[in-house]
C-alpha positions as semicolon CSV with decimal commas, in nm:
position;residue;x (nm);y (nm);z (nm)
1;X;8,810;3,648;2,962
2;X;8,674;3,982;2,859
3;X;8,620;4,095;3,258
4;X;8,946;4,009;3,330
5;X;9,111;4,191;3,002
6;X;8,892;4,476;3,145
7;X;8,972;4,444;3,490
8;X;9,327;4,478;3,388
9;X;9,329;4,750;3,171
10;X;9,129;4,945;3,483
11;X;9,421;4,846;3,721
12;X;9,635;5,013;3,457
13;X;9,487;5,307;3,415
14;X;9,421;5,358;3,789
15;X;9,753;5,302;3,871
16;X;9,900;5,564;3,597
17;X;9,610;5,795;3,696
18;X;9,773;5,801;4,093
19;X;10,061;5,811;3,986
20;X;9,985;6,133;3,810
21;X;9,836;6,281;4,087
22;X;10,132;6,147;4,305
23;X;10,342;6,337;4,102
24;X;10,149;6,666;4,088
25;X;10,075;6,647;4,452
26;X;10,479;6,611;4,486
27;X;10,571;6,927;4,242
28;X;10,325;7,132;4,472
29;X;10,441;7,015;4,774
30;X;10,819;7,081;4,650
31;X;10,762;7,431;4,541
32;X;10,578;7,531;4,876
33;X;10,896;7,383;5,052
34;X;11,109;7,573;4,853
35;X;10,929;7,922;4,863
36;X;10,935;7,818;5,295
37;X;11,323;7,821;5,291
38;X;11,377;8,084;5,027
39;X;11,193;8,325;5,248
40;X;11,372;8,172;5,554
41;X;11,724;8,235;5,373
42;X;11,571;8,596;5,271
43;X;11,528;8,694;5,654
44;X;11,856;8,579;5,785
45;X;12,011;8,727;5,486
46;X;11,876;9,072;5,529
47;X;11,945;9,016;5,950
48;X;12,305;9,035;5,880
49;X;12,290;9,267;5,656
50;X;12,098;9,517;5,811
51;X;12,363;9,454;6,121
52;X;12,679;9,458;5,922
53;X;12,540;9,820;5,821
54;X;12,536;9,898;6,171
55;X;12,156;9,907;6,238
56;X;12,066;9,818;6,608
57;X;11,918;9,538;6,671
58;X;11,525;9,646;6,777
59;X;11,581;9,851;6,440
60;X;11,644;9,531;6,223
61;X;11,375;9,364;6,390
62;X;11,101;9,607;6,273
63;X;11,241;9,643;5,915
64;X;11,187;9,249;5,949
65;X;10,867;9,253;6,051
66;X;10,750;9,494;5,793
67;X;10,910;9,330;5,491
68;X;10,796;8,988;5,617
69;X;10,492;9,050;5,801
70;X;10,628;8,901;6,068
71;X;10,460;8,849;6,449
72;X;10,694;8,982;6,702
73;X;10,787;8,634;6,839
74;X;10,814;8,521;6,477
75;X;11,101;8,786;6,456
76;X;11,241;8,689;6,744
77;X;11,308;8,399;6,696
78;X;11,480;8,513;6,412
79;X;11,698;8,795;6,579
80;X;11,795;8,512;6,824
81;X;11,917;8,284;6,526
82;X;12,098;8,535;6,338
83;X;12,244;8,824;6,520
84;X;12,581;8,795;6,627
85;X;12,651;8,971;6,984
């Protein structure tokens, strides 16, 4: 009776420790996802911008890549996403 009182009680807590770490695992997870699209938002935000305030285009592209340390295709991609022709 005692082993199985015992094996129980180790199910228990084995199960609430996971589901701890589940749930710490998930809150880091979530934030790095978040910081991802806030800095994705940030770029296309400061794309428009920057061409609304009549910069050329190879000009908004470096101020990208300088304030995002950005690779030149990384930009690229960018400039192809968000600037309006």
């Amino acid at each position: 009776m005692a082993f199985k009182l015992q094996k129980a009680e180790g199910f228990s807590a084995g199960k609430a420790e996971g589901k701890a770490e589940g749930r710490a695992e998930g809150r880091v997870e979530g934030k790095a996802e978040g910081k991802a699209e806030e800095r994705e938002n940030g770029i296309k935000i400061l794309i428009t911008t920057l061409q609304a305030a009549n910069f050329t285009k190879g000009m908004t592209k470096n101020v990208v890549i300088e304030k995002y340390q950005l690779t030149e295709d990384e930009a690229d991609k960018y400039m192809q996403l968000c600037w309006n022709e």
